[in-house]
C-alpha positions as YAML, in Angstrom:
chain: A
units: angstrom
residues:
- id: 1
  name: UNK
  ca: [89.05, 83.47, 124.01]
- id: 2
  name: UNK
  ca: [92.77, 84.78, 123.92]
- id: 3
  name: UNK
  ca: [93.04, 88.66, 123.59]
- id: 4
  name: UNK
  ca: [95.21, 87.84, 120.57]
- id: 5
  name: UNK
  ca: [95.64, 85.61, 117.79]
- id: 6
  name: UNK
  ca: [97.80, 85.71, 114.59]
- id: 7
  name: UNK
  ca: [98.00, 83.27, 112.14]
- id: 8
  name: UNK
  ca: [100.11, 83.46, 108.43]
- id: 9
  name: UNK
  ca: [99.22, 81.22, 105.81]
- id: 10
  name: UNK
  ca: [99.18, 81.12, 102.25]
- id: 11
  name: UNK
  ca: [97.49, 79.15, 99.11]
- id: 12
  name: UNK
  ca: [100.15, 76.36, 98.69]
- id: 13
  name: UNK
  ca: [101.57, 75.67, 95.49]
- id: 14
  name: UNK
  ca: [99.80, 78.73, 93.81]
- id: 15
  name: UNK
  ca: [102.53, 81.14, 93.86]
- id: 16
  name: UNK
  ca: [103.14, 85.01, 94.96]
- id: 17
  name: UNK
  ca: [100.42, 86.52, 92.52]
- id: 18
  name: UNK
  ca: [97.74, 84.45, 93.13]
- id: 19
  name: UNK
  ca: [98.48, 84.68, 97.04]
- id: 20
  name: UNK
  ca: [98.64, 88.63, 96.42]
- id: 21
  name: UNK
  ca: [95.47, 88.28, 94.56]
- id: 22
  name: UNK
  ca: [93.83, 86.50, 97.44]
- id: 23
  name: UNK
  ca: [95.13, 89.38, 99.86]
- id: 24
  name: UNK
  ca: [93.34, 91.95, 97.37]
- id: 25
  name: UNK
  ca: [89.85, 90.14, 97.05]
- id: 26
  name: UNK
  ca: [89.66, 89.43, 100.77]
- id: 27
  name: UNK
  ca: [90.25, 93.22, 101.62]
- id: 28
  name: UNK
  ca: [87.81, 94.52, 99.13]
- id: 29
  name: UNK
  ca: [85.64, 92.32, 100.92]
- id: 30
  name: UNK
  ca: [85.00, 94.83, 103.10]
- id: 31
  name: UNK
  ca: [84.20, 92.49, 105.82]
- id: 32
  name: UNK
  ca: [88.00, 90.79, 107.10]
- id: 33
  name: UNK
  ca: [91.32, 93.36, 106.35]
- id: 34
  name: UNK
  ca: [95.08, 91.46, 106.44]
- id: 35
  name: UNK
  ca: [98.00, 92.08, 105.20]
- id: 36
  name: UNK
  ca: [101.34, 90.10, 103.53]
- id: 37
  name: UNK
  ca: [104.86, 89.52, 104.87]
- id: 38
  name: UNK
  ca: [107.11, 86.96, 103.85]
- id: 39
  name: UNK
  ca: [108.54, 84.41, 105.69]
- id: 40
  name: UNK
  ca: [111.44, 82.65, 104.59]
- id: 41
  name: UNK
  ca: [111.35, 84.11, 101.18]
- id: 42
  name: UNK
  ca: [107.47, 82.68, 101.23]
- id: 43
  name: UNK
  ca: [104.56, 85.37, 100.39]
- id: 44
  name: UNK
  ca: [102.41, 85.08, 103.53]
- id: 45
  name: UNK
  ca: [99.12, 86.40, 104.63]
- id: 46
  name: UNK
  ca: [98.91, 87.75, 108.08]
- id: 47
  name: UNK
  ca: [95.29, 87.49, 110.32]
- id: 48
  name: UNK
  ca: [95.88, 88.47, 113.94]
- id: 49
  name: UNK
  ca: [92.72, 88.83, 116.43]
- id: 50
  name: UNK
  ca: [93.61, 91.62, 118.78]
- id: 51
  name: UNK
  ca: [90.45, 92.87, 120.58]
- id: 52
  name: UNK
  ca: [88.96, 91.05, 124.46]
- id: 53
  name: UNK
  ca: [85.45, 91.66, 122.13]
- id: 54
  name: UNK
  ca: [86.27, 88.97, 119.65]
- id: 55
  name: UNK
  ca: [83.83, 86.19, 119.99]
- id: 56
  name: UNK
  ca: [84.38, 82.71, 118.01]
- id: 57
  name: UNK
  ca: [81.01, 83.76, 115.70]
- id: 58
  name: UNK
  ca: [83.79, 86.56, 114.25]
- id: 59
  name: UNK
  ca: [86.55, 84.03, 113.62]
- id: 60
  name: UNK
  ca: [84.07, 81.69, 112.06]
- id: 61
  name: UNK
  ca: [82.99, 84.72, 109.63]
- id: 62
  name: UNK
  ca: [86.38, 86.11, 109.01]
- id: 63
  name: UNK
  ca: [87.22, 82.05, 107.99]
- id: 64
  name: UNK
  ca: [84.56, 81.67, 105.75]
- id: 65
  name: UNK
  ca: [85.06, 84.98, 103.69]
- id: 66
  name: UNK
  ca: [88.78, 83.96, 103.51]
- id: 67
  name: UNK
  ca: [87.60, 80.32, 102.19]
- id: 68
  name: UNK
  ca: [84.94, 81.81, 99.86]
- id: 69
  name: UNK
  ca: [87.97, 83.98, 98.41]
- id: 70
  name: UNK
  ca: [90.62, 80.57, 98.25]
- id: 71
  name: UNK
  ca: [88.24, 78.97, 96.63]
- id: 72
  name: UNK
  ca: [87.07, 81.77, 94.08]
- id: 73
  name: UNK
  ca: [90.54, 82.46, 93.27]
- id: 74
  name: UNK
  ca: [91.73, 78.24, 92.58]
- id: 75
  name: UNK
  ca: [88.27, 78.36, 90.39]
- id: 76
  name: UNK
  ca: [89.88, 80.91, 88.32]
- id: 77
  name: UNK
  ca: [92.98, 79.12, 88.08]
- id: 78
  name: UNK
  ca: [91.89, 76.03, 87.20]
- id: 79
  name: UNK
  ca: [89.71, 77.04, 84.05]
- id: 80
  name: UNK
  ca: [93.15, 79.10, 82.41]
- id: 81
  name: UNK
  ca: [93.53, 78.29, 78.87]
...
């Protein structure tokens, strides 16, 4: 695997907050830690892989927490009065 990897991305469509809100549940995770910057005038989360340990099984988890968090967060969205 590359010794480094960074990737932005953000929920589409759902706005600074909720994007900031993502950022916030994925950190207290415990288990993935990332951080904003926007691009373009666009929030933006920021994962980067830096270590020659990194094997795909970490990527995989860090994924799945992030995805666990997406789709926690669009739940919450979608049942607003």
């Amino acid at each position: 695997m590359a010794s480094h990897l960074e990737k932005m991305f953000g929920m589409q469509g759902m706005g600074k907050a909720a994007n900031a809100a993502l950022l916030e549940a994925i950190n207290a995770s415990g288990r993935v830690f990332m951080i904003n910057t926007e691009v373009g005038g666009k929030y933006m989360l920021r994962f980067a892989l830096g270590s020659t340990f990194v094997q795909q099984h970490h990527v995989e988890a860090a994924w799945g927490v992030i995805q666990s968090k997406v789709e926690a967060i669009q739940a919450e969205q979608t049942n607003l009065p």
